[in-house]
N, C-alpha and C positions, 0 to 999 in steps of 0.2 A: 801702618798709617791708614785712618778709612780716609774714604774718598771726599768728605767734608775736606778733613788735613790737607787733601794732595791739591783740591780747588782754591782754597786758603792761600797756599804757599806759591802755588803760581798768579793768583791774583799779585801776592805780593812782591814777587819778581818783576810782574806787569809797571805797577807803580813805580817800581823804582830803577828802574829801566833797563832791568838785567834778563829779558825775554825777547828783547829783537836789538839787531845792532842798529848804533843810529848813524845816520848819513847825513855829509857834510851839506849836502846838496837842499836837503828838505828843509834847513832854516834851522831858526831857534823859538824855545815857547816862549821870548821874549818878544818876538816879531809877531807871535799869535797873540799874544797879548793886548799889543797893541792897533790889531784887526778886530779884535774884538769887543774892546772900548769904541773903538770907532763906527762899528754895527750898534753896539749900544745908543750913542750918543744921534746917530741918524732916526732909531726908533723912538728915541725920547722924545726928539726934534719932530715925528710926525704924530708922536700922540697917540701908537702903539702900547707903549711901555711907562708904566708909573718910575717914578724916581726914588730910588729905593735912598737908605742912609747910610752915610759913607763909613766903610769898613775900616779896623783898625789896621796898622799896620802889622807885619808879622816879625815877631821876636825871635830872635836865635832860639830859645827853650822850647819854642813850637815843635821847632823842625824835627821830627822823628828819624830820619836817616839820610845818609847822602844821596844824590841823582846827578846824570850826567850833565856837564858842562852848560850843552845845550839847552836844555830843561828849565824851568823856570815854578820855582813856588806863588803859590798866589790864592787868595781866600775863593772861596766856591763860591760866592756871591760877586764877584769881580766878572767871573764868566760865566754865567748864568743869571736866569731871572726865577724868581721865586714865586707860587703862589700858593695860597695858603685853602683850604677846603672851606666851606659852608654849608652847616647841616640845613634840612628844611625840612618841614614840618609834612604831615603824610600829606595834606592838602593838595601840594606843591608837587607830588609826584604821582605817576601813574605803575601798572604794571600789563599796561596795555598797549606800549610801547609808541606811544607819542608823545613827541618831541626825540630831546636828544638821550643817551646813556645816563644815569645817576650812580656815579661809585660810592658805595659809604666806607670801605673801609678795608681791609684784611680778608674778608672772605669775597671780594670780587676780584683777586688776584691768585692764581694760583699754578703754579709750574708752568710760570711764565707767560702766563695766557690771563683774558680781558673775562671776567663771567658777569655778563648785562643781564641784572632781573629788575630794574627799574628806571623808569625812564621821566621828566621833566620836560614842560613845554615852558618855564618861565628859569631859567639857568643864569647863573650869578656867578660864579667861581668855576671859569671854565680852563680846560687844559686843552690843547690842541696836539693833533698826529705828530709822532715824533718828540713830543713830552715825556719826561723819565717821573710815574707816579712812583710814590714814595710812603708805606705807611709811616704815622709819625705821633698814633696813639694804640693802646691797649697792645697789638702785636707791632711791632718796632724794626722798622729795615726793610719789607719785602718792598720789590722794584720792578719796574716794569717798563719796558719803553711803549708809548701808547699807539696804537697803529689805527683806530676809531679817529676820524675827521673834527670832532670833538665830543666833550662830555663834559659834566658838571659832577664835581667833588665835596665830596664831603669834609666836614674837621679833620678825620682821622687820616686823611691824604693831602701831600704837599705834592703841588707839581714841578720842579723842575725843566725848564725851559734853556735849552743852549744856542748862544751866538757861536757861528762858526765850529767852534770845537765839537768833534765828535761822539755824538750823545752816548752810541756804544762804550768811548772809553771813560765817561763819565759815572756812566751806571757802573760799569766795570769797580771803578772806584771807589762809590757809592758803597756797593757789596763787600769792598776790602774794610771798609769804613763802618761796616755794620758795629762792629762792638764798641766802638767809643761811643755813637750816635746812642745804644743803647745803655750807656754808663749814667748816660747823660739823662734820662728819665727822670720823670718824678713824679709823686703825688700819688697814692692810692692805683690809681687805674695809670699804668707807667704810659709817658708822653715828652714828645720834645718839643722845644723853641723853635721859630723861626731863627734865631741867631746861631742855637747850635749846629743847623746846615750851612748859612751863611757864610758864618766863619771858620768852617772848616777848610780847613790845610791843604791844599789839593797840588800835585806836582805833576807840571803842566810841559808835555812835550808837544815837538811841532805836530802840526797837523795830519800831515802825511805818516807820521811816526804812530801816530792815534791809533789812526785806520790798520797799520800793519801790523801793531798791537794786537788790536779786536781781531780781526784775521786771525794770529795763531793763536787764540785764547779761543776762538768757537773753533779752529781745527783739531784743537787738544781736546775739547768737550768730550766730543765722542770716545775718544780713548779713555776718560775717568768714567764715563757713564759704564762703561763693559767692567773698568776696575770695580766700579761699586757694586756691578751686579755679580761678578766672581769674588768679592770681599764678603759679601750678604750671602753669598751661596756656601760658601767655606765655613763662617759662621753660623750659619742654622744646622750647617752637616756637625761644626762641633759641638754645637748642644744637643743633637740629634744620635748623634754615634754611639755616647756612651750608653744611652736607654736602649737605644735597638742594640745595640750588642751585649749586650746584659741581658735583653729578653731571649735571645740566639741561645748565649750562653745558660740561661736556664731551662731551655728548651731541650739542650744539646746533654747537660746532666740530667734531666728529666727520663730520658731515652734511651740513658746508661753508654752514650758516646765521651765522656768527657773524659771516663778513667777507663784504666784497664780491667775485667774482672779477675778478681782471682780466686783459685778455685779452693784454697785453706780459708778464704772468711765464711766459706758454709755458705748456705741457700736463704734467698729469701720466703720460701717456705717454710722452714723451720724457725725464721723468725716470728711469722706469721701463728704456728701455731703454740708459739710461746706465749705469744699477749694473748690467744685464744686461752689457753690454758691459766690466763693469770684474770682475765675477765671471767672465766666459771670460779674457779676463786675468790673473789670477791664479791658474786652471786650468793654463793654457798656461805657469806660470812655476813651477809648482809646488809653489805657497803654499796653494792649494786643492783641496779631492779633489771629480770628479768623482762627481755625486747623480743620482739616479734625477730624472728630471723630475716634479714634482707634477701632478696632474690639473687639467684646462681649468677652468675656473669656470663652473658654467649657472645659467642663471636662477636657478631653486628657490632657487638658495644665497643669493640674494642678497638682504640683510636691510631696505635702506631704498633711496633714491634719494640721489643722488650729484649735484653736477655737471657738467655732462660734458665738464669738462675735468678732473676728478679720474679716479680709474681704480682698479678693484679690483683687490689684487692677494693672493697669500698670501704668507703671512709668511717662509716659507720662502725665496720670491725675492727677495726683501730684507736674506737675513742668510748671511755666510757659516761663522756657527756656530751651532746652538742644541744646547746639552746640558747636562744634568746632571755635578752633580759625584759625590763618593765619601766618605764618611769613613774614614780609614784603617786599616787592620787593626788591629784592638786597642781602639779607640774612645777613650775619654775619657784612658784608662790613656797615651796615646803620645802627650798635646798635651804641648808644649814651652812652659817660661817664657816664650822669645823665640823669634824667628824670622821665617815668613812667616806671614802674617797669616791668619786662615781663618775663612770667614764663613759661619753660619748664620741661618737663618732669621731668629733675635730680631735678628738685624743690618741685616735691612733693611723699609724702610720709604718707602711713597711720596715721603716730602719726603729720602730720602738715606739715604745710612748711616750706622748709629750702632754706635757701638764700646763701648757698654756689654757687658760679659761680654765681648772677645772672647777667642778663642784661639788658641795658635799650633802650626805643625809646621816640622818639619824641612826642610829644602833638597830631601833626597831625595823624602818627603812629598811636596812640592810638585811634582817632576817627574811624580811617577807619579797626581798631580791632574791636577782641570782647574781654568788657572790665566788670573784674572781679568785683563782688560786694561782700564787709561782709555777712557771712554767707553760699555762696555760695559752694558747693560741686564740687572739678575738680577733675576728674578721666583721668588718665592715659589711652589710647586708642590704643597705637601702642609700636611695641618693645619688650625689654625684659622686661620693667616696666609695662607692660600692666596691668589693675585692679587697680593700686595703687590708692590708693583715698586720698583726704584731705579734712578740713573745714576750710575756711576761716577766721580768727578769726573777733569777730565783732568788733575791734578798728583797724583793717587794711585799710587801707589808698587808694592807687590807683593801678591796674597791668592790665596786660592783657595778653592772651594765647595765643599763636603757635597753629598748628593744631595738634598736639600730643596728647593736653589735650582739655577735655571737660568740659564745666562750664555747673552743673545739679544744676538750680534754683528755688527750692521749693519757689510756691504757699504760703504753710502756712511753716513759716522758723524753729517753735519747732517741726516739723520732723525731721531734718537737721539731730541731732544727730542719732536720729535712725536707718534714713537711710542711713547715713552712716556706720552701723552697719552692716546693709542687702548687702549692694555693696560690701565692705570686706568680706563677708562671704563667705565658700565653696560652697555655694551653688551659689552665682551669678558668684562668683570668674570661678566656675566650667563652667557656661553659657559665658561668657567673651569667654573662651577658645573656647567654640565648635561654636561660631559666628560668627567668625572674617568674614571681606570682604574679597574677592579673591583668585585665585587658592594659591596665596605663603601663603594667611591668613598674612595678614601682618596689620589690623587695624580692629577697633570697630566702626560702624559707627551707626549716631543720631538715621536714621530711625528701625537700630534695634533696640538702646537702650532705645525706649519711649516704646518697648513693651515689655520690661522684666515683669514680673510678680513679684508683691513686697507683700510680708504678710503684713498687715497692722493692728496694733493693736489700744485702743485707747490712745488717747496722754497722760493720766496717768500713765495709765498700759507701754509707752515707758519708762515715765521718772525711774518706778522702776525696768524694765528691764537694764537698764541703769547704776542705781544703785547699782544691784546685779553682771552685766560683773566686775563694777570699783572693786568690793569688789573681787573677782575673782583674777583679774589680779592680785591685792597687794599681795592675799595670793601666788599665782603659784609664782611671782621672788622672793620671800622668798624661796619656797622649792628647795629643791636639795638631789638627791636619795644619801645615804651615798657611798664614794666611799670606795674600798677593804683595808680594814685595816686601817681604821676610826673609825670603832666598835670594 
């Protein structure tokens, strides 16, 4: 239950008079009722108070629930005086603060409190200290008891004025009362009647009962306000939990802590010099062009311990492509209804790619691109999406990339998973960040990214690290910390 629910239900206990016991002694709202016609009728009498129009009677089908004995139903306009706001023109007001307060509306009431940015020396539609404002256009319900000596109102506030009965346990109601009053709307910019306050329902205890009401309804406050600030803290930890421990946990397999090694899957040396071995291969056959050799690895570089049977390596010797794509001359003006598929940035995303927005180019386009292959790894390189990474799936078809994204093309392609692993991680995620080219830092470019430094484990010891993140994840979107008053 949040703490809207918990102030709800005890409003509504309030009302119907199951929040304090009542006492024979403090009378009946029938006896208040009639103190407070008779406050009426003296204000009439001296010219205080307009004479409103007489209120219908109330029908059994009104009545929404029982109340005690004591208690007495009776329209809101019966015990109370109504008035209604008046806009004015900018002429009519200042913000130089003479005369008195000018409320216009919804953004002069706010967590309970009066916010004065304009002020009128000629006031027409006043509310007096001890008035319950009321908005009663465009935002619908907020309330206020007014504690300013007076102020002048606009259309979009009603002021409520109470005889005798206690304004506390009327605003109380008012608040329990918010969603009918807001049923009640109408027209484009939602607003209500003066009838629909008027005639509302109101179950009316003695006086004394009022007060000892509002008494334990503000002694409760504070106890919901700690609930909603322990209900909001619980919920941010569980949207919050599953990513940071997800980033834990691929930090934790990154570092060769999540599994055991074992010493029959071989060295990640000898993996290492297997793709070496398979990229002069492919030199020699002329599927690949030979690259400047990347620089040795020293210490300094080296971010955590390893291992040692895993093996640092850079990225570079691991992949026989990394580069950027292009978008083609002309930009948006040259995508084609159909075609080859062409992916930017909004298309990829750690858990795959998604084909919302995509677009396509031409055959030719696509030659004079760089064009994606299954399997393939494209990360995110500029922007706010920067880091984001995807795998290719391997029944995927034809695409090709914009300069946004980069296609990183594993040598030997059962890495794919794992390194994709390592690029999502905090720890490259972290390097991404401190990388970037140019004074604004506004992209990731090839020639850094072939010399990131990658743990490299061997390819068994990948597949049950791999194993152990998927058993991970299942369990974390299952959990969720109990929220307050769940136990």
């Amino acid at each position: 239950m949040k703490a809207q629910d918990l102030k709800n239900s005890i409003l509504q206990l309030a009302i119907q008079g199951k929040l304090v016991r009542q006492r024979e002694e403090e009378g009946t709202g029938w006896e208040l009722l009639k103190k407070i016609d008779a406050e009426k009728q003296a204000l009439l009498k001296a010219g205080k108070i307009k004479k409103q129009k007489a209120l219908p009677g109330i029908t059994e089908d009104e009545i929404p629930f029982e109340i005690p004995e004591s208690w007495e139903w009776v329209r809101l306009g019966e015990i109370t005086y109504l008035t209604s706001g008046q806009d004015m023109t900018p002429d009519k007001y200042n913000d130089i603060e003479q005369g008195i307060p000018y409320l216009t509306g919804a953004s002069n009431i706010e967590n309970g409190e009066i916010i004065i940015n304009r002020w009128t020396t000629e006031p027409k539609a006043i509310a007096i200290k001890g008035d319950i404002l009321l908005t009663c256009k465009g935002t619908i319900g907020k309330t206020v008891i007014l504690n300013e000596s007076k102020v002048h109102i606009a259309r979009q506030i009603m002021s409520i004025r109470t005889f005798v009965a206690d304004s506390g346990f009327i605003q109380y109601f008012v608040k329990s009362y918010e969603n009918n009053l807001k049923s009640k709307a109408k027209s484009m910019i939602p607003g209500i009647e003066r009838k629909d306050v008027l005639e509302a329902v109101v179950p009316l205890p003695p006086l004394a009962e009022q007060k000892r009401i509002v008494t334990k309804i503000e002694a409760l406050m504070p106890y919901i306000d700690q609930y909603d600030a322990a209900y909001s803290e619980v919920e941010a930890l569980n949207k919050k939990f599953p990513e940071d421990l997800k980033k834990s946990i691929l930090q934790y397999a990154i570092q060769g802590k999540l599994v055991a090694q074992r010493k029959e899957e071989g060295t990640a040396e000898a993996l290492y010099q297997q793709i070496q071995a398979e990229k002069q291969k492919l030199i020699k056959e002329g599927k690949l062009k030979k690259t400047k050799a990347l620089p040795a690895i020293t210490e300094d570089e080296i971010p955590f311990d390893i291992p040692e049977s895993w093996k640092w390596v850079r990225l570079g010797d691991l992949c026989e492509k990394i580069g950027s794509g292009s978008t083609p001359k002309g930009g948006k003006a040259v995508y084609k209804e159909k075609g080859i598929k062409f992916l930017r940035s909004q298309n990829i995303y750690n858990d795959g790619l998604r084909m919302d927005g995509i677009v396509f180019i031409s055959e030719e386009q696509n030659k004079a691109g760089s064009e994606v292959k299954a399997k393939d790894l494209l990360l995110n390189i500029t922007g706010g999406s920067i880091g984001r990474c995807a795998i290719v799936p391997d029944d995927f078809d034809r695409a090709n990339i914009n300069q946004h994204v980069m296609i990183i093309r594993n040598i030997y392609p059962e890495n794919r998973f794992y390194l994709h692993s390592v690029l999502i991680s905090p720890y490259i995620q972290d390097m991404i960040m401190s990388v970037q080219v140019g004074v604004s830092r506004e992209g990731l470019s090839a020639e850094k990214l072939i010399k990131f430094l990658i743990p490299l484990p061997p390819i068994e010891e990948q597949k049950r690290i791999l194993d152990r993140m998927s058993e991970f994840d299942t369990a974390t979107k299952k959990f969720k910390f109990p929220m307050p008053g769940s136990i």
